[in-house]
TIVEX-459091 format. One record per residue (C-alpha): residue number from 0; residue in three letters; x negated, y negated, z negated. Coordinates in steps of 0.001 Angstrom, whole numbers. Layout:
<k = NUM; r = ALA; east = X; north = Y; up = Z> .
...
END
This chain:
<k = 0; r = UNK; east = -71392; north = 68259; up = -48002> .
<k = 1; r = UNK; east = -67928; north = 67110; up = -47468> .
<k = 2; r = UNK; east = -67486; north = 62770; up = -46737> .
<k = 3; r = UNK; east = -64594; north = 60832; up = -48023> .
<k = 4; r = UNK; east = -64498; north = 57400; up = -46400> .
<k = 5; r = UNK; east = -62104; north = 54841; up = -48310> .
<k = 6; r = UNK; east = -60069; north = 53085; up = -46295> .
<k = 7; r = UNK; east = -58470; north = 50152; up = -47804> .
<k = 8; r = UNK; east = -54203; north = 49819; up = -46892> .
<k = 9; r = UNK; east = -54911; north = 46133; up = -46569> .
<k = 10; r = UNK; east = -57904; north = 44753; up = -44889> .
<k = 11; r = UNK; east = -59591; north = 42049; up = -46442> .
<k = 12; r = UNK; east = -58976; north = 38356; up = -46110> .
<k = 13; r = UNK; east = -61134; north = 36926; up = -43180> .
<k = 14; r = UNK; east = -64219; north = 34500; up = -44278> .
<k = 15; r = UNK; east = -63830; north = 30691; up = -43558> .
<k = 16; r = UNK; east = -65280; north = 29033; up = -40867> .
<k = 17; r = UNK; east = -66081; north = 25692; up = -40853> .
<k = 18; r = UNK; east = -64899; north = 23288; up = -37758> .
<k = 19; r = UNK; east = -67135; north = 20426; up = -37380> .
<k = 20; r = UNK; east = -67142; north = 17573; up = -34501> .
<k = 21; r = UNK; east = -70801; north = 16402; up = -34037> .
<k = 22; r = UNK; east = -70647; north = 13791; up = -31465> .
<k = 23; r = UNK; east = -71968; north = 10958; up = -31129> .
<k = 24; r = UNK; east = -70347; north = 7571; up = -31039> .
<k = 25; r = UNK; east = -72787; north = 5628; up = -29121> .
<k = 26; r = UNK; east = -72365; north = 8455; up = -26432> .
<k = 27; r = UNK; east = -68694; north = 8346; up = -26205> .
<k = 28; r = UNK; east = -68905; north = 4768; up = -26547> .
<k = 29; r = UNK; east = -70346; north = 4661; up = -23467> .
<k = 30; r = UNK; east = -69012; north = 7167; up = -21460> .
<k = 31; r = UNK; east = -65548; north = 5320; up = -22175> .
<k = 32; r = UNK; east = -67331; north = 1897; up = -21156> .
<k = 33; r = UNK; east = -68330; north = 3764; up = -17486> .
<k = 34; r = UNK; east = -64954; north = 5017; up = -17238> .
<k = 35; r = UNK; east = -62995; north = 2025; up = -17535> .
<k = 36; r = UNK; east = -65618; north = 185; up = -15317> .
<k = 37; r = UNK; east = -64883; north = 2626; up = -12383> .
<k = 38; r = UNK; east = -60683; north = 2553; up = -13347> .
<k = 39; r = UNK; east = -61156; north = -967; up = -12159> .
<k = 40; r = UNK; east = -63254; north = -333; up = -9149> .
<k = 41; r = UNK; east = -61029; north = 2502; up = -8019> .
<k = 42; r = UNK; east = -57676; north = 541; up = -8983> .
<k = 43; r = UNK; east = -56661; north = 3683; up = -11971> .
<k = 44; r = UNK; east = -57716; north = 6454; up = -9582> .
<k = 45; r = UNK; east = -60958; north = 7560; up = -11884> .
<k = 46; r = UNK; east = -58524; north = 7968; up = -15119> .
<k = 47; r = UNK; east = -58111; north = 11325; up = -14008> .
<k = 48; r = UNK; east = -62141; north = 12059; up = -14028> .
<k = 49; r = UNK; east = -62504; north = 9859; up = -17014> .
<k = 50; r = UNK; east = -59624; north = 12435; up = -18962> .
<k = 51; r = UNK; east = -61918; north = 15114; up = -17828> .
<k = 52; r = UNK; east = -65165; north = 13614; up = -19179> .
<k = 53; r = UNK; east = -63465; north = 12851; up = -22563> .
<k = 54; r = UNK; east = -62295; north = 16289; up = -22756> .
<k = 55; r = UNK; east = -65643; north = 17702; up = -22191> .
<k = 56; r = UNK; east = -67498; north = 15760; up = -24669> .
<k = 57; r = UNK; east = -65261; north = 16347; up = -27595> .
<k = 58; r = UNK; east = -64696; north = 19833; up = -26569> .
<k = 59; r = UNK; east = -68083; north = 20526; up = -26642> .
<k = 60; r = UNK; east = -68916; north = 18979; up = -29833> .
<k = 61; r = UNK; east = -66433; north = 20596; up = -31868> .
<k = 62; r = UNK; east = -68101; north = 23443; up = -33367> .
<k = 63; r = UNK; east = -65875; north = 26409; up = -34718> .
<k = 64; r = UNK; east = -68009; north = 28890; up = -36985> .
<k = 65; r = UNK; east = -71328; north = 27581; up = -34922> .
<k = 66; r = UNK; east = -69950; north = 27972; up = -31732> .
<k = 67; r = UNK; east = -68884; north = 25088; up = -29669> .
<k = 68; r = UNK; east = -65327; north = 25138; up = -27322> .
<k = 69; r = UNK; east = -65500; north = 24746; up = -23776> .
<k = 70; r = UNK; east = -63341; north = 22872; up = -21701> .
<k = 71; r = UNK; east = -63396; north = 23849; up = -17669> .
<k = 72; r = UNK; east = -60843; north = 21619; up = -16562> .
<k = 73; r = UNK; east = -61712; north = 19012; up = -13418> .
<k = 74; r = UNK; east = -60006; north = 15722; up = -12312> .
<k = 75; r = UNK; east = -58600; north = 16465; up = -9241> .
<k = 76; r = UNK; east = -56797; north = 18954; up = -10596> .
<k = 77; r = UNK; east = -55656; north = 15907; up = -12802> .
<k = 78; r = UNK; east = -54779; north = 14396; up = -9682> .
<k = 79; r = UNK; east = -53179; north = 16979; up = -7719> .
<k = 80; r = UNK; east = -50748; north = 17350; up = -10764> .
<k = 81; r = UNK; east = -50118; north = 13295; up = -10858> .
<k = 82; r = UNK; east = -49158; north = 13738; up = -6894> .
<k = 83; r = UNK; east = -46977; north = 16702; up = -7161> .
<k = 84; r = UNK; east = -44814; north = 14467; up = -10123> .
<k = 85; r = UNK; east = -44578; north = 11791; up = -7730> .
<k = 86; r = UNK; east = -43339; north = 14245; up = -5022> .
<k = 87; r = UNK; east = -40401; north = 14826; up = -7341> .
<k = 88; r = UNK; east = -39843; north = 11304; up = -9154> .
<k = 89; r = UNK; east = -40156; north = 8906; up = -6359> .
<k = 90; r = UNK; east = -37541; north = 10516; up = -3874> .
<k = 91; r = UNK; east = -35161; north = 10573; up = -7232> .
<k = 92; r = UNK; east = -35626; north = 7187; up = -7772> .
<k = 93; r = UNK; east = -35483; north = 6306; up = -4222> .
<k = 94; r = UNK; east = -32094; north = 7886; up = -3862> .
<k = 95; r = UNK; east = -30357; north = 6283; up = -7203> .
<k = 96; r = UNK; east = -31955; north = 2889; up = -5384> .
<k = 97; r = UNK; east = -30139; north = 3301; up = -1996> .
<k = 98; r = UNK; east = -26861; north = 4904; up = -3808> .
<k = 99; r = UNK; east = -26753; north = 1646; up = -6293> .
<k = 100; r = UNK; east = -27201; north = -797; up = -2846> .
<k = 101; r = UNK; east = -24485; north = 1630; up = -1331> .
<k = 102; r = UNK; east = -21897; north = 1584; up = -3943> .
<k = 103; r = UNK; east = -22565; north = -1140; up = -6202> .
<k = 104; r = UNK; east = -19696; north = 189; up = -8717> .
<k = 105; r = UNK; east = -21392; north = 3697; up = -9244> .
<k = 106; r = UNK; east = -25177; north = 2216; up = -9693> .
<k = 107; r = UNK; east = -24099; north = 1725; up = -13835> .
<k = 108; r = UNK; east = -22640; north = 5470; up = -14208> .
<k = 109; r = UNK; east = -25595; north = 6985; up = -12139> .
<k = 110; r = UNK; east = -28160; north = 5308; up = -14367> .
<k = 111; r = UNK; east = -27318; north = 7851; up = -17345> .
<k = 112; r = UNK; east = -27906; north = 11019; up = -15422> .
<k = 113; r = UNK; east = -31348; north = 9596; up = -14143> .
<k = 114; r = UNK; east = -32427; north = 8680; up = -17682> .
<k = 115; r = UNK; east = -31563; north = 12540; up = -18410> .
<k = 116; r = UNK; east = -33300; north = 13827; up = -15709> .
<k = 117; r = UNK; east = -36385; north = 11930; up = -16376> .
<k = 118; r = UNK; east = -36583; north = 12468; up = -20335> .
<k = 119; r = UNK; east = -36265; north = 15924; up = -19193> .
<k = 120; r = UNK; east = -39320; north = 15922; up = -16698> .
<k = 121; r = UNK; east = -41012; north = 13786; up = -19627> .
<k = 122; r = UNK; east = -40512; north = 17114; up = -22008> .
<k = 123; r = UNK; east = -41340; north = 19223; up = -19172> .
<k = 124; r = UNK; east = -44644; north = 17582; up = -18542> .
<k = 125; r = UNK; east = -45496; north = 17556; up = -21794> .
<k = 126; r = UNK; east = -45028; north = 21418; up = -22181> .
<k = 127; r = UNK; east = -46810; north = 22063; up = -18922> .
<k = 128; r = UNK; east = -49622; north = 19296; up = -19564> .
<k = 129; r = UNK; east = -50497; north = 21718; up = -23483> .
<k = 130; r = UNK; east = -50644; north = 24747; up = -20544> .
<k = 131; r = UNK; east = -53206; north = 23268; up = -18795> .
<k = 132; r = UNK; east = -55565; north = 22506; up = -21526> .
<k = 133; r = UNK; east = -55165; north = 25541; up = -22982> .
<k = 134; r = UNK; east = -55846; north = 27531; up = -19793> .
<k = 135; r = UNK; east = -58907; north = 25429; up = -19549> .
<k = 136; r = UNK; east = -60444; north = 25885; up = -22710> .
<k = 137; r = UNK; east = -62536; north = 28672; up = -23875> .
<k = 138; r = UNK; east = -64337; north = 29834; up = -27019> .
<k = 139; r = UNK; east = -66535; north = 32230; up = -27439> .
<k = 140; r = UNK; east = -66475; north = 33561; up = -23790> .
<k = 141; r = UNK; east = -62621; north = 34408; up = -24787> .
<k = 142; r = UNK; east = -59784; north = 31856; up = -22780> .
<k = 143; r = UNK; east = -56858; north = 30343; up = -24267> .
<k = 144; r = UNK; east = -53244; north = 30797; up = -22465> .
<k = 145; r = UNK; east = -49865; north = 29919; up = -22386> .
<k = 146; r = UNK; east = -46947; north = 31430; up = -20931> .
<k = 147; r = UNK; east = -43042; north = 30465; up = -21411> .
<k = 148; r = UNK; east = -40672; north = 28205; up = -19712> .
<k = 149; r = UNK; east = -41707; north = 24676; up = -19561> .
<k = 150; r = UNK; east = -37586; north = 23699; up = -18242> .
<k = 151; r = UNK; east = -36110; north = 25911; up = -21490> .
<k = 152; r = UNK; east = -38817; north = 23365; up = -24100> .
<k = 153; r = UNK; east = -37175; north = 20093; up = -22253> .
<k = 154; r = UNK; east = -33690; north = 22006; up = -22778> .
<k = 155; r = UNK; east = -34371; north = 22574; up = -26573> .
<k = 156; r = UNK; east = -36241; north = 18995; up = -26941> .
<k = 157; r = UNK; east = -32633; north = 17469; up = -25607> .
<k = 158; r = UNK; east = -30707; north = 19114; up = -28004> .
<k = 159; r = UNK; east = -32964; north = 18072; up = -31007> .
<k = 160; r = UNK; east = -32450; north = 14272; up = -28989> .
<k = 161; r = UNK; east = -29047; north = 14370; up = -29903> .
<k = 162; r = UNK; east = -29210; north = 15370; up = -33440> .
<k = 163; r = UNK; east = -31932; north = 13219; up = -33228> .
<k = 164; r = UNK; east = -29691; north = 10416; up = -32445> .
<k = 165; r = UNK; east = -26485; north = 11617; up = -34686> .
<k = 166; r = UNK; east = -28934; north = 11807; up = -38027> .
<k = 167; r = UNK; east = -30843; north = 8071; up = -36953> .
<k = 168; r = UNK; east = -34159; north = 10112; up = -36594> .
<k = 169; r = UNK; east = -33855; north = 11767; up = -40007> .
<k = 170; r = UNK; east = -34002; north = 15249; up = -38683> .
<k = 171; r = UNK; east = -37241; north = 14330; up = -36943> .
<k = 172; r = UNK; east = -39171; north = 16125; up = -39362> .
<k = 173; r = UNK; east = -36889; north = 19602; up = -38305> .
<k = 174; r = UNK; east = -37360; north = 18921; up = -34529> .
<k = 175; r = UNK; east = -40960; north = 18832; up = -34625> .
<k = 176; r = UNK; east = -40699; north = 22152; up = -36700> .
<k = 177; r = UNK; east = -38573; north = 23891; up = -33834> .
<k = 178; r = UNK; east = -40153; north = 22679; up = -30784> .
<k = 179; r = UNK; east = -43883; north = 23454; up = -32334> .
<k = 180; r = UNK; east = -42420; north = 26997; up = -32825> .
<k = 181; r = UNK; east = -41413; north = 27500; up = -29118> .
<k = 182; r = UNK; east = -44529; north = 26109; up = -28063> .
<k = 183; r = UNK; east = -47086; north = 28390; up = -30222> .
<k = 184; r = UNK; east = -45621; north = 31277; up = -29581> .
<k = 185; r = UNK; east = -46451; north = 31174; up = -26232> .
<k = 186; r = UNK; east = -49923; north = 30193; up = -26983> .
<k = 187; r = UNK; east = -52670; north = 32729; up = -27300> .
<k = 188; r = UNK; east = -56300; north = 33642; up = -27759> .
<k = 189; r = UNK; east = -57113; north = 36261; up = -25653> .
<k = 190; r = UNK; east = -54682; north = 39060; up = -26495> .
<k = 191; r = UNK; east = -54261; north = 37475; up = -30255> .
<k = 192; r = UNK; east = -50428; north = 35737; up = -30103> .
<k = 193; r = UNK; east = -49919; north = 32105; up = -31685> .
<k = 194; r = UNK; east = -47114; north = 31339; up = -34020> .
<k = 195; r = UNK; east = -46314; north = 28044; up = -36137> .
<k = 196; r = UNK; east = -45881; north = 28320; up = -39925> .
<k = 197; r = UNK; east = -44954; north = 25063; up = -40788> .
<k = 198; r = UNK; east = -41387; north = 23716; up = -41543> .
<k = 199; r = UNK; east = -39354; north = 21058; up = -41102> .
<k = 200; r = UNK; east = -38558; north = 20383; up = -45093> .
<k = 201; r = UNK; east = -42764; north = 20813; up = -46020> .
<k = 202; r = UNK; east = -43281; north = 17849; up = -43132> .
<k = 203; r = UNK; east = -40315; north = 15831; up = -44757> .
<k = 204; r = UNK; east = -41808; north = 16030; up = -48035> .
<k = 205; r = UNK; east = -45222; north = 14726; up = -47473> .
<k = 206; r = UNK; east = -43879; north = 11422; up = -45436> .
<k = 207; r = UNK; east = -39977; north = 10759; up = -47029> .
<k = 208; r = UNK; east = -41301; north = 7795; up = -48109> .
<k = 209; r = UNK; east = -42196; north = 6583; up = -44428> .
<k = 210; r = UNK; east = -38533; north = 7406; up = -43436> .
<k = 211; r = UNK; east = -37457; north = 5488; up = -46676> .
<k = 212; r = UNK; east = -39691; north = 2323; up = -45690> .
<k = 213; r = UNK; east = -37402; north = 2349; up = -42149> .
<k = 214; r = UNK; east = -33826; north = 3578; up = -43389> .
<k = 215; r = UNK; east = -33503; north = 815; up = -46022> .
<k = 216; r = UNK; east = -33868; north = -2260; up = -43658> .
<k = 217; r = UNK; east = -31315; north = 408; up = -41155> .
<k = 218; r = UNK; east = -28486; north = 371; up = -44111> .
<k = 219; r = UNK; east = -28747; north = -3461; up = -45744> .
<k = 220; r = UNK; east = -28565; north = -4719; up = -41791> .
<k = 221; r = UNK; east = -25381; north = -2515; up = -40825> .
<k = 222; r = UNK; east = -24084; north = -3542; up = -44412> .
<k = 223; r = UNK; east = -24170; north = -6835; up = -43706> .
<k = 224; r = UNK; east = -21614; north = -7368; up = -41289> .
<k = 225; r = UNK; east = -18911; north = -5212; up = -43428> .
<k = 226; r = UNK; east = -19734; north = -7364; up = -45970> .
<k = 227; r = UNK; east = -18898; north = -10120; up = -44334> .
<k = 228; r = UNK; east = -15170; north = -9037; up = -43889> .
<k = 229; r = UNK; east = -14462; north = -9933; up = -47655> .
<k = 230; r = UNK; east = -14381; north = -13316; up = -47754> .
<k = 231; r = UNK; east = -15344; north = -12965; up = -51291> .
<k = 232; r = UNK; east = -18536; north = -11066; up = -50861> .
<k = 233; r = UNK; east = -20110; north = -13739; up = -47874> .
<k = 234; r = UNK; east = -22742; north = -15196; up = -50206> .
<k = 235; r = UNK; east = -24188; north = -11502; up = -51062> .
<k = 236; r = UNK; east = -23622; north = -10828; up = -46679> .
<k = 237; r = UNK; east = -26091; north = -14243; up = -46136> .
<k = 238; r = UNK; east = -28348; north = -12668; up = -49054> .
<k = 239; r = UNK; east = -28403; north = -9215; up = -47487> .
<k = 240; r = UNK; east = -28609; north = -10732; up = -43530> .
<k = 241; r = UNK; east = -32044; north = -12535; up = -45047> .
<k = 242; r = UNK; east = -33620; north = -9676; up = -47209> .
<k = 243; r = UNK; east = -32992; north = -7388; up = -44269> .
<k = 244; r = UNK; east = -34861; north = -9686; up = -41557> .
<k = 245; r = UNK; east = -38056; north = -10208; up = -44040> .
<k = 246; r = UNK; east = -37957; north = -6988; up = -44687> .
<k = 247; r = UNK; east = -37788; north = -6083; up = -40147> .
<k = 248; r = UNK; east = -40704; north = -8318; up = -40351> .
<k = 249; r = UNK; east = -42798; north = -7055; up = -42832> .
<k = 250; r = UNK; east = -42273; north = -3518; up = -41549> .
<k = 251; r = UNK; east = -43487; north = -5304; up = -37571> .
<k = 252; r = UNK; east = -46386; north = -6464; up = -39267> .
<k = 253; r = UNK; east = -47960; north = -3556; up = -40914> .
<k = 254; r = UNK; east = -46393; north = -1245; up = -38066> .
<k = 255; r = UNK; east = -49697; north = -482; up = -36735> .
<k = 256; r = UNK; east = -50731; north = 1059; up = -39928> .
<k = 257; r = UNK; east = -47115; north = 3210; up = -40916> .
<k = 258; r = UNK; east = -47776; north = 4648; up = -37407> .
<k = 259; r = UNK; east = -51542; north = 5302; up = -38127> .
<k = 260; r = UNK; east = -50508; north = 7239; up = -41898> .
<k = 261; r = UNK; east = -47601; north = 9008; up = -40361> .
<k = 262; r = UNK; east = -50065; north = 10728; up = -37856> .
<k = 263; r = UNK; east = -52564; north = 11673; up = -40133> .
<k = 264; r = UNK; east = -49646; north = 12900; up = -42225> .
<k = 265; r = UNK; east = -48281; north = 15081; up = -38875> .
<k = 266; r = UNK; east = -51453; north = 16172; up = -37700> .
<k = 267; r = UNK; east = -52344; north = 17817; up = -41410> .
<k = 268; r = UNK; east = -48831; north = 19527; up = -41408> .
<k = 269; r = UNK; east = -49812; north = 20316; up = -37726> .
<k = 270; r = UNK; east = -52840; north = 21856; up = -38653> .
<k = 271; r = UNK; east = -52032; north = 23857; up = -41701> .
<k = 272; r = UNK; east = -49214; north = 25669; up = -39376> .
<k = 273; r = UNK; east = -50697; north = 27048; up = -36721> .
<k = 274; r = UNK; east = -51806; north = 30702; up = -36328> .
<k = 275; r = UNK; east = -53491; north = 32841; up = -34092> .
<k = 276; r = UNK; east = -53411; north = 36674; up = -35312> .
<k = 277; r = UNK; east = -54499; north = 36316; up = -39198> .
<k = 278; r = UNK; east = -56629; north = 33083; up = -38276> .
<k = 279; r = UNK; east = -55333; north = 29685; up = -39754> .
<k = 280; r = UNK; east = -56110; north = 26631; up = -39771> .
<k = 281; r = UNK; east = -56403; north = 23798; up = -42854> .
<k = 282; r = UNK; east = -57705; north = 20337; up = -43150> .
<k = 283; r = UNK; east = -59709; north = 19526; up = -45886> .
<k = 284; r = UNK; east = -59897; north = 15760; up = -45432> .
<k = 285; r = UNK; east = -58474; north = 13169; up = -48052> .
<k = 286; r = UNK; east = -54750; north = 12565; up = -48639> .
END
């Protein structure tokens, strides 16, 4: 008897896994409470050990379709990285110290280059630093890895500074887009490649109205002192000059919360982008 086996062109869509953290407070409670206890003895030395410890625990609580992640990382690796960036920024800064006693004149013009340098190193490090946890986390027996060019992410992250700077943040949303891009695609699970769906406009829409609560202050503070040029207009400049520093203030004061929505609203939009293979991720939790 002759078999014909149906093979579908597309393969189904993959079930959904749950992720679920099931730590416990009280035990991170106190493991943070050791930690900081020893920072003090050890004068900041064990906050390499204590980054280690923190890992571990909510590593290994976060369960992905039953099985937990496992993070092999160890503190003095921590600290052997912490050295090797001292190695480079302290004879840096050492030199732009004796050049500024040298030549007094040339200490202003040298400070912009060493600002570049080191907000390049800062995007460097921050590249390298999502390597290393990646390398040391594993799921499932299978390790996570990263490959690509930590020096061309600073190179990009400068560029989107400038426009960054040129727009007054408003192409934020487009930056984190781009450099999220470069970064996942050089992320991957075993031989399954990362990539980043998200975009810039889908971030912008679920927080314009964070950008709003900063750029309205921004314009009735610069628009105050073209106001005041008309000598006609000076009552509506001292209006404008008062409105705009209640307003400064109220934003100072409930700060600590804007910042607090704005990363729940990133870390969503962060979630719902990334890939691995046909695997995504959502979050399910409240807007």
């Amino acid at each position: 008897m002759n078999q014909i086996s149906f093979v579908p062109q597309h393969p189904p869509p993959l079930p959904s896994a749950a992720l679920v953290f099931s730590g416990d407070r009280g035990e991170f409670r106190r493991l943070v409470t050791r930690g900081a206890g020893l920072e003090l003895i050890t004068v900041g030395f064990y906050r390499f050990w204590l980054a280690t410890d923190i890992r571990r625990h909510l590593w290994s609580n976060t369960d992905i379709d039953g099985d937990a992640a496992e993070y092999t990382g160890r503190g003095k690796e921590l600290l052997i990285g912490f050295l090797f960036a001292l190695a480079i920024l302290v004879p840096i800064y050492l030199a732009y110290f004796l050049v500024g006693l040298e030549v007094e004149r040339f200490k202003a013009f040298a400070s912009f280059p060493l600002f570049v340098f080191f907000y390049l190193f800062g995007q460097f490090a921050i590249y390298r630093a999502r390597r290393y946890r990646l390398t040391r986390t594993v799921w499932r027996g299978v390790r996570f890895w990263m490959d690509g060019s930590g020096w061309a992410y600073a190179a990009r992250a400068a560029l989107w500074g400038l426009l960054m700077i040129v727009t007054l943040g408003l192409v934020l949303p487009w930056r984190e887009a781009a450099l999220e891009r470069y970064k996942m695609r050089h992320c991957h699970y075993g031989d399954l490649q990362g990539h980043f769906a998200g975009t810039g406009w889908e971030f912008f829409k679920r927080g314009w109205w964070l950008w709003l609560l900063v750029f309205v202050p921004l314009v009735v503070a610069f628009a105050a002192p073209l106001v005041r040029l008309n000598r006609a207009l000076l009552p509506f400049a001292r209006i404008a000059t008062e409105v705009s520093g209640v307003l400064w203030l109220l934003i100072l004061l409930a700060a600590p919360f804007i910042y607090g929505v704005f990363k729940a609203i990133e870390w969503r939009w962060w979630l719902s982008g990334i890939r691995f293979g046909a695997a995504r991720w959502s979050a399910s939790t409240g807007k």
